[in-house]
C-alpha positions as CSV (number, residue, x, y, z in Angstrom):
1,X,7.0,7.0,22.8
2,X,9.5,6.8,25.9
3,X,11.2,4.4,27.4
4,X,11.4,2.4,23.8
5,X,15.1,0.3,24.0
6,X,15.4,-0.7,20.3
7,X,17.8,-3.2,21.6
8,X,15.4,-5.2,23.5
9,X,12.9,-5.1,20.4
10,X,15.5,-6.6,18.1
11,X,16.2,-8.8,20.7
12,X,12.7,-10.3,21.5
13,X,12.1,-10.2,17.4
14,X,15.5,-11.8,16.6
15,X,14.7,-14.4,18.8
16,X,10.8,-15.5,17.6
17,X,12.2,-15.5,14.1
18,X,15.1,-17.8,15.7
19,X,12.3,-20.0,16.7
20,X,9.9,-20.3,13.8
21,X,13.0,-21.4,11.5
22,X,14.3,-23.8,13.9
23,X,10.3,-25.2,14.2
24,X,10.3,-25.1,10.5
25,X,13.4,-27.1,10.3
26,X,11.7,-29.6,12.5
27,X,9.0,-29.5,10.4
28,X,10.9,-30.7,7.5
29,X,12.9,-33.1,8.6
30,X,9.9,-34.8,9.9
31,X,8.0,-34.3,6.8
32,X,4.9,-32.7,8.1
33,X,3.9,-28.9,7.0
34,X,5.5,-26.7,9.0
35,X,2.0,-23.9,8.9
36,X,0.7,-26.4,11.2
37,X,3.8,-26.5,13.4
38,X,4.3,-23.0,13.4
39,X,0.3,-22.7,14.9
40,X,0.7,-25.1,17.3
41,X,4.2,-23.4,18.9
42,X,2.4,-19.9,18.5
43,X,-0.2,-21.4,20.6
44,X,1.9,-23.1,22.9
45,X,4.4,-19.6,23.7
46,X,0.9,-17.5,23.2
47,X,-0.2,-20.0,26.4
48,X,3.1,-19.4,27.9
49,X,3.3,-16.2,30.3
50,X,6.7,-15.2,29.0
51,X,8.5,-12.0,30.9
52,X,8.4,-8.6,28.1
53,X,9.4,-5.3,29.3
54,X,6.4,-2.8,29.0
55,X,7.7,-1.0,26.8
56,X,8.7,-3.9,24.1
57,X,5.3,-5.0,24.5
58,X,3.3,-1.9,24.2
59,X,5.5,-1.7,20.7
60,X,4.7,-4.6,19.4
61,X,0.9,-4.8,20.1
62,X,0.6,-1.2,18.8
63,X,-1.8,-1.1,15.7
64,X,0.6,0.9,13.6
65,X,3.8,-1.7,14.2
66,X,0.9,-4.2,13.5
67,X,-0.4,-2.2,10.5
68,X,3.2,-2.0,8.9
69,X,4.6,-5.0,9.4
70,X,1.9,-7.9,9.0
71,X,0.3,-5.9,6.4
72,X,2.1,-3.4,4.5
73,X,5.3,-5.9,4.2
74,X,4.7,-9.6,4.8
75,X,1.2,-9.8,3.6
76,X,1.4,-8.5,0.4
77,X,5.0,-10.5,-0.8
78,X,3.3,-13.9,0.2
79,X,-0.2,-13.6,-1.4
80,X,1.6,-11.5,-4.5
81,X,4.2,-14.5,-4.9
82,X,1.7,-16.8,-5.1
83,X,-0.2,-15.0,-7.7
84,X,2.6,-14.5,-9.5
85,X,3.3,-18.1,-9.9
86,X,-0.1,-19.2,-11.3
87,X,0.0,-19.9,-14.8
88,X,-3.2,-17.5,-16.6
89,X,-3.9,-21.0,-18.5
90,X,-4.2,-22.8,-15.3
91,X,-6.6,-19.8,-13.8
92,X,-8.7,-20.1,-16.8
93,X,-8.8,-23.6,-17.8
94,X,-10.5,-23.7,-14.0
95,X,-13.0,-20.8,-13.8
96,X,-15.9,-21.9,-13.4
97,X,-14.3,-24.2,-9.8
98,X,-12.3,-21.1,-9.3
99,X,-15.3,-18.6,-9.1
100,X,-17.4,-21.0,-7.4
101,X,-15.3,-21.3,-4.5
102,X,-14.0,-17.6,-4.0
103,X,-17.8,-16.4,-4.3
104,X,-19.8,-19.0,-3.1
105,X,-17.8,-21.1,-0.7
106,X,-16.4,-18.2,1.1
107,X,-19.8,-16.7,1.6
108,X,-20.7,-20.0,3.0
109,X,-18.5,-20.6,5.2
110,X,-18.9,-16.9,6.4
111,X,-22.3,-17.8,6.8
112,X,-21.8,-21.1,9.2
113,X,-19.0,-19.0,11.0
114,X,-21.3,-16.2,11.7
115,X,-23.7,-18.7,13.2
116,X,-22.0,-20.8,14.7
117,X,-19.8,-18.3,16.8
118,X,-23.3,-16.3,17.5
119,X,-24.2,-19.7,19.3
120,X,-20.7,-21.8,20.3
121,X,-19.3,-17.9,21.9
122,X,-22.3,-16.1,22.4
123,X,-21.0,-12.8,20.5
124,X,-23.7,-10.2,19.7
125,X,-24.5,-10.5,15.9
126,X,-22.4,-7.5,14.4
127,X,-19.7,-9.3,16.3
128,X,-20.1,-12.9,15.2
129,X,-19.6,-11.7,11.4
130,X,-17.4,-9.3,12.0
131,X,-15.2,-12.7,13.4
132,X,-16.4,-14.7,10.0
133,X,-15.7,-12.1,8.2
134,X,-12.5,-12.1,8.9
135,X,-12.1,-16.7,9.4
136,X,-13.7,-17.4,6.2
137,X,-11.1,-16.0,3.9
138,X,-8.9,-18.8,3.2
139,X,-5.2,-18.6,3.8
140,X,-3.5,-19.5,0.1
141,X,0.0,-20.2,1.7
142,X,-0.7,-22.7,3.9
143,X,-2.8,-24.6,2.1
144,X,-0.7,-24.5,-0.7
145,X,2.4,-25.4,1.8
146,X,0.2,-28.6,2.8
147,X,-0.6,-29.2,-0.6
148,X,2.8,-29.6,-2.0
149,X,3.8,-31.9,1.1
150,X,1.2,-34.2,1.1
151,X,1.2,-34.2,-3.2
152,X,-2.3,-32.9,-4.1
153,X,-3.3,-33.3,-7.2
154,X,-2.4,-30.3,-9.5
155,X,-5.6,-29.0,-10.8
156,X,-7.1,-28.9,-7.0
157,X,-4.0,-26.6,-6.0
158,X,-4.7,-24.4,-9.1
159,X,-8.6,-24.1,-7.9
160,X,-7.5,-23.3,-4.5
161,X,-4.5,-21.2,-5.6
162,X,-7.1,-19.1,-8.2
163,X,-9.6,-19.2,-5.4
164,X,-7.9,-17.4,-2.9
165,X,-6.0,-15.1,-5.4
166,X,-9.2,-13.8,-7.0
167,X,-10.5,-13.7,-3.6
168,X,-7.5,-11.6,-2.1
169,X,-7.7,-9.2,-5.4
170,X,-11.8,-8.6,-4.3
171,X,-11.0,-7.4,-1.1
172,X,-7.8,-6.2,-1.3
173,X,-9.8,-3.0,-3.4
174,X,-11.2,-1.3,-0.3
């Protein structure tokens, strides 16, 4: 690719990372989970029409920077450290919750998803569960970030934990 300054990259990178600490921060001192911050200032400089050179931004919103980053590094080391800290006891003292939830609550929700965004959006069918298929996988770190502000009880974070660990080991095969 031409006209790629490296510089600037680092720079605009350096910079977003500078931000979702210092949101994070807030977060915590505040005591609310910082996930939640984090979406609403995503959304907020995603709203924002903020100046990138061309070639930074053709760079970042390439699928294979995409590809590697999001899902060959950071992916992987947040789902796998959560998996790793889940006590086997926990998982199968909880089975029968566990399995219920990553087999039939996920196909639920990917059900009302489906629907509902064939009706709220208007997408075409393929599209609408192409969308729930990818919404109605649960996201195990922030929910489990909530959890341990707001003091869940611990055998609920274990199902939820189990729940989306078995779930990310299903379709993390293909």
């Amino acid at each position: 690719m031409q006209g790629i300054d490296l510089h600037q990259i680092f720079s605009f990178v350096l910079i977003l990372v500078l931000i979702a600490a210092g949101i994070t921060a807030i977060a915590k001192v505040f005591k609310r989970p910082y996930p939640i911050a984090l979406v609403i200032a995503g959304n907020i400089i995603g709203l924002i029409n903020i100046p990138i050179p061309e070639p930074v931004n053709i760079f970042i919103t390439e699928g294979e920077v995409f590809n590697f980053a999001v899902i060959t590094l950071f992916l992987p080391a947040l789902l796998g450290e959560a998996a790793l800290k889940l006590p086997f006891s926990h998982l199968y003292d909880n089975k029968k919750p566990i399995l219920l939830l990553a087999f039939g609550g996920t196909f639920l929700s990917f059900v009302v998803i489906g629907f509902s965004s064939m009706w709220l959006l208007q997408l075409s069918i393929p599209a609408a569960f192409v969308f729930a298929s990818v919404m109605s996988a649960t996201d195990p770190v922030s929910v489990l970030s909530i959890f341990n502000s707001l003091g869940v009880n611990k055998r609920l974070a274990t199902v939820i934990e189990g729940e989306t660990d078995r779930l990310t080991e299903l379709t993390s095969d293909h």
